[in-house]
C-alpha positions as a LaTeX table, in Angstrom:
\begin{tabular}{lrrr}
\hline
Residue & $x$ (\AA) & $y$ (\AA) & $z$ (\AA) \\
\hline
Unk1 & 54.48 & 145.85 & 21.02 \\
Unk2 & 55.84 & 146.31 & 24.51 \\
Unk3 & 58.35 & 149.55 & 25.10 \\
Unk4 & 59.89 & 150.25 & 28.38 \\
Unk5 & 60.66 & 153.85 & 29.25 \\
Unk6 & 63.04 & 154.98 & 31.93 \\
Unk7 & 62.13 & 158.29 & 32.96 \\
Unk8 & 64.14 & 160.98 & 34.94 \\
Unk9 & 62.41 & 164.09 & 36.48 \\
Unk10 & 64.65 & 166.71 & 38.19 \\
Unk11 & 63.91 & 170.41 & 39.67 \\
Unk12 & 64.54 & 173.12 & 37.53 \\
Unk13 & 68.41 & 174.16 & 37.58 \\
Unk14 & 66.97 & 178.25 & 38.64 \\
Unk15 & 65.23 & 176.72 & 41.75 \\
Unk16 & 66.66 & 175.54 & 45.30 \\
Unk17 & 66.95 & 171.72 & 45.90 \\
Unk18 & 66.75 & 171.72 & 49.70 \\
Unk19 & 67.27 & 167.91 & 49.21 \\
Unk20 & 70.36 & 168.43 & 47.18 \\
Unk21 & 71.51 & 170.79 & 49.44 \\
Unk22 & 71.57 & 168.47 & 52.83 \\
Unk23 & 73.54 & 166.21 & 50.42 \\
Unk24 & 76.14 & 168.40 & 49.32 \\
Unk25 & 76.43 & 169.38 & 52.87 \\
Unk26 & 76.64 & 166.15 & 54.11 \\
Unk27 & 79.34 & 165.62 & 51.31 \\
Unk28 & 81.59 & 167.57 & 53.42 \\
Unk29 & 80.97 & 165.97 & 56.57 \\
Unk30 & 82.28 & 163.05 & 54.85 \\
Unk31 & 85.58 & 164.71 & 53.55 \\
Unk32 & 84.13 & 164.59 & 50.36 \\
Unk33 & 84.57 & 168.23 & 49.63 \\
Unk34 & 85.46 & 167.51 & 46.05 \\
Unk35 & 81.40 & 166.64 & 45.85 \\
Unk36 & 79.57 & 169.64 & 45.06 \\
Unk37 & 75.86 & 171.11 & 43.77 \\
Unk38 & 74.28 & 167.50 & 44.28 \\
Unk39 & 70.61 & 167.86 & 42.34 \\
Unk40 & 67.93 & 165.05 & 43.58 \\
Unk41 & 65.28 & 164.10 & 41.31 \\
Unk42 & 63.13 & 160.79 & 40.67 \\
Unk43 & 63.79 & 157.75 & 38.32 \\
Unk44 & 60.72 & 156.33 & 37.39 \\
Unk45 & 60.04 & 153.13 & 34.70 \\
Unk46 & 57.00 & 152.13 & 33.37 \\
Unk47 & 55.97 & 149.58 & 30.66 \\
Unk48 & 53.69 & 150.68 & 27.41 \\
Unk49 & 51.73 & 148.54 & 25.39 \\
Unk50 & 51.53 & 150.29 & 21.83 \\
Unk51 & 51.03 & 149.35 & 18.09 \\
Unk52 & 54.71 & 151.69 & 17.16 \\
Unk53 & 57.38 & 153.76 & 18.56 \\
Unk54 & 55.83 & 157.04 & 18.36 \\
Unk55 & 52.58 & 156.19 & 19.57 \\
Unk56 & 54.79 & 154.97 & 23.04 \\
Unk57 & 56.68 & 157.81 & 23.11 \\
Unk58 & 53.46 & 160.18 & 22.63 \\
Unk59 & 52.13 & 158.30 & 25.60 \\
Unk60 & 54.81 & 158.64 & 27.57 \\
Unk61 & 55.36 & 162.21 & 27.04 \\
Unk62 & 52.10 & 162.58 & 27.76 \\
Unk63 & 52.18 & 160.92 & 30.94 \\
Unk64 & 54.83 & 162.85 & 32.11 \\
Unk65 & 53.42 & 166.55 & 31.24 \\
Unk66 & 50.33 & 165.78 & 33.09 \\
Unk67 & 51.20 & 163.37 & 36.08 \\
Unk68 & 54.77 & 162.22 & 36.57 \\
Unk69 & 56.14 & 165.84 & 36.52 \\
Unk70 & 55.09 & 169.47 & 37.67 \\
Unk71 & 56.44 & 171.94 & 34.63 \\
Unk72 & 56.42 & 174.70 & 36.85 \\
Unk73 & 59.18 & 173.58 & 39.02 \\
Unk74 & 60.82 & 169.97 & 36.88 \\
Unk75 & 61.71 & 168.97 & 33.77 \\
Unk76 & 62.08 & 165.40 & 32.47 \\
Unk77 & 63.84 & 163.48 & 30.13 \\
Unk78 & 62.69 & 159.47 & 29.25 \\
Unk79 & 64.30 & 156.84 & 27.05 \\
Unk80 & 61.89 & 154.19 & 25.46 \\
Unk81 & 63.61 & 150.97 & 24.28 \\
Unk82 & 61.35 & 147.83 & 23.01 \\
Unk83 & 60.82 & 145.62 & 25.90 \\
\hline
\end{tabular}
């Protein structure tokens, strides 16, 4: 079976997002003042080629512990739908 997953990884809500911060500042400078604490993070999809659900999902996960994210400074969420 085929699953697709659609992955977000995003910094840690306790650390600074320089990235996010140039936005929100730029926000302004667009008299969009109404935008505020803008939080950049990465979308990433991938396809997975397993015999169940939980066998994608375990793959997945572990995919993102040990290469798609750094648990020191992100967190991630995925969804896995059959492709």
């Amino acid at each position: 079976m085929k699953f697709t997953a659609s992955i977000n990884v995003m910094p840690h809500k306790a650390l600074l997002d320089p990235q996010g911060k140039a936005v929100t500042h730029s926000m302004k400078n667009l008299n969009l003042e109404q935008i505020q604490n803008v939080r950049i993070g990465r979308h990433i999809t991938l396809e997975v080629e397993a015999g169940d659900e939980n066998t994608a999902r375990e793959a997945v996960d572990t995919a993102c512990k040990k290469l798609l994210s750094n648990p020191i400074m992100e967190s991630y969420d995925f969804k896995l739908e059959q492709a």
